[in-house]
C-alpha positions, -999 to 999 in steps of 0.1 A, spaced: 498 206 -164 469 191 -142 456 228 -140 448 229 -174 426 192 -171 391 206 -180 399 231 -205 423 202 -224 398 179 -219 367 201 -235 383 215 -261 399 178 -273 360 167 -271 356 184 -308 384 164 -321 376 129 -307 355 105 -331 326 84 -318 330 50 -303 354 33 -306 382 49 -300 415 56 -313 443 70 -290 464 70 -317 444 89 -336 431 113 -306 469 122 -305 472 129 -341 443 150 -337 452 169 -309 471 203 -315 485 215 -280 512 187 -269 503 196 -232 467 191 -235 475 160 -253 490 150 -220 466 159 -196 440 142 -220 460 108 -225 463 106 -182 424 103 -185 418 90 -217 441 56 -212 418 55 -178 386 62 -192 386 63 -229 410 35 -242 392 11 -228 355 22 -228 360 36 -265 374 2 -276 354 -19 -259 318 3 -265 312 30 -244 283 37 -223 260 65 -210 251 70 -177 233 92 -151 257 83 -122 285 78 -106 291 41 -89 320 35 -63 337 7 -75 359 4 -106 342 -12 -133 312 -30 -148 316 -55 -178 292 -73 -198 304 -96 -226 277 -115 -250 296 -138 -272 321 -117 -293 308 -87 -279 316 -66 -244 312 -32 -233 325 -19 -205 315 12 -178 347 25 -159 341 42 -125 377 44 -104 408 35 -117 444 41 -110 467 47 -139 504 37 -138 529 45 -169 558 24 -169 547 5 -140 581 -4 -116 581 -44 -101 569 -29 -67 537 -12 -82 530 -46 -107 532 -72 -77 510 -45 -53 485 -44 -80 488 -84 -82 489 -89 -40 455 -67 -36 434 -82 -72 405 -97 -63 413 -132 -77 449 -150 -87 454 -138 -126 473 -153 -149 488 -123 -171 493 -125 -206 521 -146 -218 537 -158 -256 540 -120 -265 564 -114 -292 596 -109 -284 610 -75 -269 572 -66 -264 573 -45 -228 545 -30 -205 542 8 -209 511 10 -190 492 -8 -161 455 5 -151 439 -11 -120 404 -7 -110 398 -1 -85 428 7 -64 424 -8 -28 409 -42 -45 415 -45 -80 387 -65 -98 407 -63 -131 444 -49 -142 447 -33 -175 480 -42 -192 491 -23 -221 522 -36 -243 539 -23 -270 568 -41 -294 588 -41 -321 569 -39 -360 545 -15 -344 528 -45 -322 502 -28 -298 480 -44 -278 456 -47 -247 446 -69 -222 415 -62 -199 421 -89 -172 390 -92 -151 376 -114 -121 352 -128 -138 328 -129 -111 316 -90 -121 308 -102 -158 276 -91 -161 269 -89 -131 259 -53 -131 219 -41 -143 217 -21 -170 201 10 -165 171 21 -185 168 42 -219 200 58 -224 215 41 -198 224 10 -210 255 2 -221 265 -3 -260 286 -31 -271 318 -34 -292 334 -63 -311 360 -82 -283 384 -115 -283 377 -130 -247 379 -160 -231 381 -178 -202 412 -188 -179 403 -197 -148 386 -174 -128 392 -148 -146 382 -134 -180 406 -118 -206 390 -91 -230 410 -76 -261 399 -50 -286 388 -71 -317 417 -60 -346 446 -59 -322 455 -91 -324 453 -116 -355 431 -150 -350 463 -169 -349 482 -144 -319 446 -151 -300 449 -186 -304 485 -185 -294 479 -161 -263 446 -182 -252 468 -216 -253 498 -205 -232 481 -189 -207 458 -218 -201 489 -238 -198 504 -209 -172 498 -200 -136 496 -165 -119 535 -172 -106 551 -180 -136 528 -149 -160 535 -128 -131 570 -136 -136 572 -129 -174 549 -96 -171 576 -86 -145 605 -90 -171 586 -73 -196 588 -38 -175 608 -12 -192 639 -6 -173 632 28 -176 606 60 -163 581 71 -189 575 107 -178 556 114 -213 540 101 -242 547 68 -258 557 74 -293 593 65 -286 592 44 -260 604 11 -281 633 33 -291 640 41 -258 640 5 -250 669 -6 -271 690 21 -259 683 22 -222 714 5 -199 698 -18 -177 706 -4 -144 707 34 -133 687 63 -136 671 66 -171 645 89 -179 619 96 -209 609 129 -218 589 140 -249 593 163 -274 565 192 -258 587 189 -220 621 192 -240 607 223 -257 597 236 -221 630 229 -208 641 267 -208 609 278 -193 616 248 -165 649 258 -157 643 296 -151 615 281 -128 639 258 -111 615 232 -116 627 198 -121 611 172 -136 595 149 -108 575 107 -112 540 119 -125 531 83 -137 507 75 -111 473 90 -121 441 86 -100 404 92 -120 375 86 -104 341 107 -104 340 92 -145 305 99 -161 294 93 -196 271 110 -222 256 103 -250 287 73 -252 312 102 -241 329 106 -210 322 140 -198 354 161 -190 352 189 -158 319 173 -146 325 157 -117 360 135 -128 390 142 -107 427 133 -121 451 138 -94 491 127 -96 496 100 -67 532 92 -77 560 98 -49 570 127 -66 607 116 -66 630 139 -84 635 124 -119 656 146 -135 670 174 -110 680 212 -122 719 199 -131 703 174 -155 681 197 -173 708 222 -179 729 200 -195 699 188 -216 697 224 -229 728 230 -231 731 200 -254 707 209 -276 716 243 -278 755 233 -288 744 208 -315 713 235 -327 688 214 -320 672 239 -294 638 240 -322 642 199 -325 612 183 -323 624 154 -303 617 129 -272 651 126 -250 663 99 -233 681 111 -201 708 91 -180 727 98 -150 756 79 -146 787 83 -117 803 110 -134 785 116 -163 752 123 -184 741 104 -213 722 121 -237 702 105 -268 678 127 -294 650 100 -304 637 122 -335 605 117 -351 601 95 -381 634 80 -395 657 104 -386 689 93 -372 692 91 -333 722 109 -317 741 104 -287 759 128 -263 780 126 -229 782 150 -207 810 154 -172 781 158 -145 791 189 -123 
């Protein structure tokens, strides 16, 4: 799917509105589920949080991984390098923590059953600030721009064009650090609430509750489902997330003997802006850095089909849930909407 990063990327450009941005509503928008992919590795990189936070235009491309400016209740935000991690394991969280650039506290008094689905460091070797993105029950969605606060407007503008435009934030202050939310994804009192605790916290004990807020699970494609997923994943073993454009590839991956391998780890650098838009095939490289470990291997994926195709459900348009146990497969359908959830067992072979 990474061949097809340009054209997904240019041709979504027509559907995206101006600052700031929705993903939400760039998914909704966009027709081709596999550009939707390729678009979303870039977009949670570059777009979530420049759209939401005001994007900027510039000429060049900077080596580090961002510059922030806040000014009051206002921030904008120019991204450069950043690593993107979907469904972040322990080992990748406490790397990201072990290399930052100052001692974070993490966000903590999140409602409960609210899990990480995605992590975005900038940049890689040293972060200077961690993107967390959580999702939770009652449609709760939120991010957190964790920065050192030592690069707050510490950057020049550049002239004309150049210069960054701002977008309505909730930030404050813990430590050395700053925390930056999208004004409207949180309620005054959830700020409040958020801001006390993790004045009250400490890097150890946030890093702590971040960690047990990890899904217990791989994310291998988009995120409608993933609170489904959640309350049916077991706890330990192999469980995998695939969506509903990958299940309907399934026969096409099979003939290919292709299984489906850990593509979570993006890295984007080379990001320049125009006219507020980050400019796709023009300069920005998106390359897979994950270990490439065989999620679900050719066995698995046949008995996905074969599922589907017993119960007709080869045309459903559905995320699956994928489990490998000792001796058997566990199979759940996560439709869209309200539709009921089924589960299936499978004898490995």
């Amino acid at each position: 799917m990474s061949s097809d990063f340009a054209n997904a990327g240019k041709a979504s450009l027509q559907t995206i509105p101006v600052p700031p941005l929705s993903m939400d509503a760039i998914y909704a928008r966009a027709r081709d589920r596999r550009s939707r992919t390729s678009l979303r590795r870039v977009a949670l990189g570059v777009m979530l949080a420049v759209g939401v936070l005001g994007a900027a235009t510039i000429a060049a491309v900077k080596s580090g991984g961002i510059d922030l400016w806040i000014r009051g209740n206002k921030g904008a935000l120019m991204i450069h390098s950043v690593e993107v991690i979907r469904s972040p394991h322990a080992a990748e969280f406490h790397a990201a923590v072990a290399k930052a650039t100052f001692p974070a506290v993490y966000p903590v008094a999140l409602p409960h059953g609210a899990k990480i689905v995605e992590m975005i460091v900038a940049p890689k070797s040293a972060p200077t600030s961690v993107t967390l993105e959580y999702r939770g029950a009652n449609g709760f969605h939120a991010q957190f721009l964790i920065a050192d606060a030592t690069i707050v407007n510490a950057a020049k503008f550049g002239p004309g064009s150049a210069q960054p435009r701002f977008g309505r934030v909730d930030a404050w202050h813990v430590g050395g650090e700053i925390v930056v939310v999208p004004r409207g994804m949180l309620s005054a009192a959830e700020v409040d609430r958020i801001k006390s605790a993790m004045l009250k916290s400490s890097p150890a004990a946030s890093a702590a509750d971040a960690v047990a807020r990890l899904l217990p699970f791989v994310v291998l494609g988009g995120l409608d489902r993933v609170m489904t997923a959640d309350r049916l994943a077991p706890a330990t073993g192999s469980t995998v997330l695939i969506d509903d454009a990958q299940v309907r590839y399934l026969p096409q991956r099979i003939a290919s003997r292709a299984p489906f391998v850990d593509n979570r780890i993006q890295s984007i650098t080379g990001v320049t802006y125009k006219n507020g838009m980050p400019q796709f095939g023009q300069g920005i490289m998106a390359r897979t850095v994950s270990p490439k470990n065989v999620e679900i291997d050719l066995n698995g994926m046949k008995a996905i089909e074969a599922t589907l195709r017993a119960h007709g459900m080869q045309r459903c348009r559905c995320d699956v849930l994928f489990h490998r146990g000792a001796r058997s497969y566990t199979i759940w359908t996560l439709p869209q909407g309200h539709a009921k959830v089924e589960k299936y067992r499978v004898p490995t072979q």
